[in-house]
Backbone bond lengths (Angstrom), bond angles and torsions (degrees), N, CA, C in turn:
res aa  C-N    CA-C-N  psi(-1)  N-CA   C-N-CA  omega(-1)  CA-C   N-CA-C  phi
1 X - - - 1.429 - - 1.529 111.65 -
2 X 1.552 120.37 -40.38 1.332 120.73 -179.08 1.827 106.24 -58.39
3 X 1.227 106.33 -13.29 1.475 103.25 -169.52 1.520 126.17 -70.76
4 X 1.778 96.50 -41.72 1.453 128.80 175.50 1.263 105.04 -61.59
5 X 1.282 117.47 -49.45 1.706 140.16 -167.02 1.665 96.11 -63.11
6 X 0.878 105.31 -36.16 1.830 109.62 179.33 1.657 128.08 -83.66
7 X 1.845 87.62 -31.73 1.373 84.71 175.53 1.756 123.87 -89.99
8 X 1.229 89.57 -4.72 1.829 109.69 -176.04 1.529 104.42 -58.88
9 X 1.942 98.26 -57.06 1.148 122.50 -164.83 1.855 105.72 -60.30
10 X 1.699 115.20 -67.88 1.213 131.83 170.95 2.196 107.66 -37.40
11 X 1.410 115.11 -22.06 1.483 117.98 176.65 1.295 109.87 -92.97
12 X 1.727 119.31 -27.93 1.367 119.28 168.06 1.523 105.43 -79.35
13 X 1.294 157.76 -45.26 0.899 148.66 135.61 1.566 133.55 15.50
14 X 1.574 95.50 -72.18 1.489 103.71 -171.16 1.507 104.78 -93.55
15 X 1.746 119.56 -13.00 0.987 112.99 167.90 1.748 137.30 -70.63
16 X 1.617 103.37 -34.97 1.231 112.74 150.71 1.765 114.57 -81.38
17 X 1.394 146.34 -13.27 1.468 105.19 141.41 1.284 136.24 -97.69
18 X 1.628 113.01 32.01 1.583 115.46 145.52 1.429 116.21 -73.75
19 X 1.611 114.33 -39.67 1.344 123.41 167.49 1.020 101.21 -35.76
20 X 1.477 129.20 -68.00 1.329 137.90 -137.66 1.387 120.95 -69.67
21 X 1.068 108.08 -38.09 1.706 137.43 168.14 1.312 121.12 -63.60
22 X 1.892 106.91 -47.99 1.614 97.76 171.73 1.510 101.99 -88.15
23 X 1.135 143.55 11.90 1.956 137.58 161.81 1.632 87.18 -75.30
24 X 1.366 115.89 -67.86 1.606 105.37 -166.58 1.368 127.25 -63.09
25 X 1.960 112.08 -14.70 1.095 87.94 168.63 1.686 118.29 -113.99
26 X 1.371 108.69 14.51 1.121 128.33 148.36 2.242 122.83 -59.93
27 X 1.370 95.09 -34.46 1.366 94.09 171.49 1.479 117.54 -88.04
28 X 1.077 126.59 -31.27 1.793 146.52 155.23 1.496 112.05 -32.49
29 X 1.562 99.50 -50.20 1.607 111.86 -167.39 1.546 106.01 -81.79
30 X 1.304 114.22 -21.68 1.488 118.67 179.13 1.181 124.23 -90.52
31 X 1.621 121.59 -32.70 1.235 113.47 153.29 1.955 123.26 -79.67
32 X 0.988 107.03 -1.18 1.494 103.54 167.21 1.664 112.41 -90.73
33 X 1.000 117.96 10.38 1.189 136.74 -172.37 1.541 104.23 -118.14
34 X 0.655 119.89 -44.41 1.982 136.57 177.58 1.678 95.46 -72.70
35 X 1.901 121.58 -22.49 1.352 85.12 -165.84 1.636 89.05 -104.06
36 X 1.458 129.42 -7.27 1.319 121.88 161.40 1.566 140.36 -60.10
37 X 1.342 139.33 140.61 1.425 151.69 -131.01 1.485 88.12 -124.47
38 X 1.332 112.10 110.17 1.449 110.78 178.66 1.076 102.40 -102.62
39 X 1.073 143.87 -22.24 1.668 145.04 161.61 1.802 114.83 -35.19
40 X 1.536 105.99 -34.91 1.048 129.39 164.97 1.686 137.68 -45.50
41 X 1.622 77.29 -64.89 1.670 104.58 161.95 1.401 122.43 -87.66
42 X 1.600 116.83 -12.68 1.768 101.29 171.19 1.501 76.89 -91.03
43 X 1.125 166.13 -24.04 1.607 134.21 -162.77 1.225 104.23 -70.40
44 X 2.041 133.20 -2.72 1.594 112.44 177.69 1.489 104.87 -92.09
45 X 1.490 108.81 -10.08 1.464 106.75 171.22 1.485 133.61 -90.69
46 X 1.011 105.04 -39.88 1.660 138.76 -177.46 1.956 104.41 -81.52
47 X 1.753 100.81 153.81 0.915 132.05 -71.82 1.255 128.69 -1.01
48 X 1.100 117.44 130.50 1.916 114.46 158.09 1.227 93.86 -87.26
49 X 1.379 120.79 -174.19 1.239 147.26 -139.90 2.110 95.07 -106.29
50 X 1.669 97.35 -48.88 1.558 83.50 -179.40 1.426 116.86 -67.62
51 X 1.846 121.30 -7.53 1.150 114.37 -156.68 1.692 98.43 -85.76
52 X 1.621 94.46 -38.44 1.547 108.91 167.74 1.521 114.96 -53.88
53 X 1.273 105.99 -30.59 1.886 83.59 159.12 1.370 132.38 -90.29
54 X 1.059 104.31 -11.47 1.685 100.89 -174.25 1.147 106.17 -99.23
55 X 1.411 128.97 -11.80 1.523 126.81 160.47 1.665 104.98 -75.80
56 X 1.085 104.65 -56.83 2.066 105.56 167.70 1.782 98.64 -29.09
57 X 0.949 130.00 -58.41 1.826 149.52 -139.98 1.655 69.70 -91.68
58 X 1.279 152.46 -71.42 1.588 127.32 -144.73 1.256 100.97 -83.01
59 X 1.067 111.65 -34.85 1.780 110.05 179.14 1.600 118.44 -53.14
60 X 1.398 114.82 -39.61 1.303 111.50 161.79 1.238 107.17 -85.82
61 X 0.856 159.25 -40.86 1.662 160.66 -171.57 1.807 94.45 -45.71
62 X 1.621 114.58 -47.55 1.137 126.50 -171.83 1.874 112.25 -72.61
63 X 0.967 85.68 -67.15 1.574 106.41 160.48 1.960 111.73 -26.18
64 X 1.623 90.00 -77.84 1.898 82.69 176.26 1.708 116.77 -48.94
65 X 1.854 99.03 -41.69 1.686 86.11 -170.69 1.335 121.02 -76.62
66 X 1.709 124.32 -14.84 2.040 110.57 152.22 1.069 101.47 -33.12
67 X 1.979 118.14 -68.31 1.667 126.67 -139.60 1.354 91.18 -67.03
68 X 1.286 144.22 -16.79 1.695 136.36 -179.96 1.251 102.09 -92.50
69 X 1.521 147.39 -22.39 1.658 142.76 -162.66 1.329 75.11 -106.09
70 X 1.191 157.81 -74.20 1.540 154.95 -107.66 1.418 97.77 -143.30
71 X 1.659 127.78 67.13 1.955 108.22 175.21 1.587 93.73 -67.48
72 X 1.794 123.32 -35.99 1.205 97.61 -146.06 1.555 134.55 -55.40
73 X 1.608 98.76 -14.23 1.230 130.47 -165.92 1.454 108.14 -57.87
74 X 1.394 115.82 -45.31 1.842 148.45 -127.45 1.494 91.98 -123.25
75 X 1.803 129.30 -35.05 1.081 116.03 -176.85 1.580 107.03 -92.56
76 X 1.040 91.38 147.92 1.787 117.29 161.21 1.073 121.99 -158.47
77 X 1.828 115.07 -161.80 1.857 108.09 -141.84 1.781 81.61 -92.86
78 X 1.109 123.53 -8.91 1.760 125.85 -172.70 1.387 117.96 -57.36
79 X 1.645 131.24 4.59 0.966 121.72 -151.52 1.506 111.93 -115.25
80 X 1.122 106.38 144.44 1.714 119.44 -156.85 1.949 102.36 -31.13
81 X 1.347 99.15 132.62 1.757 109.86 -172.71 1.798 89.15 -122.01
82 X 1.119 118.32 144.54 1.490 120.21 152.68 1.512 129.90 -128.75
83 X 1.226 95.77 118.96 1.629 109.21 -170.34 1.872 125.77 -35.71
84 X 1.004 128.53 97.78 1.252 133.56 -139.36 1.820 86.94 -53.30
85 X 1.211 124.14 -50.07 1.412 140.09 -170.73 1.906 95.19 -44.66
86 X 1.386 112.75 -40.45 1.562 102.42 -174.50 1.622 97.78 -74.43
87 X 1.287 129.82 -37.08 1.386 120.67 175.64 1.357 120.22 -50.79
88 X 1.401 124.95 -58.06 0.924 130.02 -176.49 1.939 113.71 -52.56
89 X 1.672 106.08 -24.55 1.562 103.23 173.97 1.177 101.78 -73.81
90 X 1.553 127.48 -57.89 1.253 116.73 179.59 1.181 124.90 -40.11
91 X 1.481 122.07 -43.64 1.423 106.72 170.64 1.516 144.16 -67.29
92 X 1.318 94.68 -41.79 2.116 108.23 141.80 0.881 121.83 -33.45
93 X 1.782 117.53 -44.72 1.685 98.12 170.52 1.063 118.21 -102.36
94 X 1.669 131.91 14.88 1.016 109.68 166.73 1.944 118.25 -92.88
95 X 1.557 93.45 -12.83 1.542 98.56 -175.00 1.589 93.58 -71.72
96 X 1.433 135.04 -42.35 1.493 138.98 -172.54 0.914 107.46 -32.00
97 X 1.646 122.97 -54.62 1.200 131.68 -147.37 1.861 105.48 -77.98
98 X 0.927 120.08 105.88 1.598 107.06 172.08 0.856 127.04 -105.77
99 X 1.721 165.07 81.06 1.362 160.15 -90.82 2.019 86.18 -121.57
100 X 0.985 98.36 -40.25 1.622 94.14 -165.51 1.133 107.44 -73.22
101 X 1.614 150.44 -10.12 1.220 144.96 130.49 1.119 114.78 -12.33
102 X 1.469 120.39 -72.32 1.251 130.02 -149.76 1.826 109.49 -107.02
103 X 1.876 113.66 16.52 1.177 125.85 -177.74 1.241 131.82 -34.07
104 X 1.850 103.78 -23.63 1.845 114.42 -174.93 1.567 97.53 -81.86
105 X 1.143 121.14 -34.92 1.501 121.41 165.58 1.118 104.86 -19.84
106 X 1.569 131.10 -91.14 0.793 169.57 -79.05 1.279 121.48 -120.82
107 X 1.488 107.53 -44.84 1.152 122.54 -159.37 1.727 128.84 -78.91
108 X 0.883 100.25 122.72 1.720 91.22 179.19 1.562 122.24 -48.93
109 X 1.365 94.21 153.51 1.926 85.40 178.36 1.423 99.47 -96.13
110 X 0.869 103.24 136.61 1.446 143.76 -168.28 1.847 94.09 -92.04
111 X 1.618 115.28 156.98 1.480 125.82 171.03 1.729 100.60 -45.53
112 X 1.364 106.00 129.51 1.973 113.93 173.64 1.578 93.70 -76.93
């Protein structure tokens, strides 16, 4: 019986200093971890590519809403003019065009 009695004891033993070893090197591992800069290490991952767009996407998002609080800033005399002479072609060709001339073209068939 003294034998059992010994080996119980000698298993509680080594069982709390296996404990003991993974707490300490469980506390070791946590402050070596506390003294590393992960900002560091996500910068070899980070940006991805979607983040790079949706930061692309606020920058103009940002961008249009100055040019909407502030046009005066954004306007000047540079801004698209059209030559009255090209209007006047456009309108020549649009009167040219007469669709109802050519209406049998055109026309859907209707019930035979």
């Amino acid at each position: 019986m003294k034998t059992n009695n010994r080996d119980f004891i000698r298993s509680c033993w080594e069982t709390l200093l296996v404990a003991a070893i993974i707490g300490f090197l469980t506390i070791f591992a946590v402050k070596a971890e506390s003294n590393l800069n992960f900002d560091a290490l996500n910068g070899l991952f980070t940006p991805t590519q979607s983040e790079r767009f949706f930061q692309a996407g606020r920058a103009d998002f940002e961008r249009e809403v100055e040019i909407f609080n502030h046009p005066e800033l954004y306007l000047r005399d540079d801004l698209l003019q059209i030559d009255p002479e090209l209007i006047e072609q456009m309108d020549r060709y649009n009167s040219a065009v007469d669709f109802k001339r050519n209406d049998g073209e055109y026309e859907l068939y209707r019930d035979r």
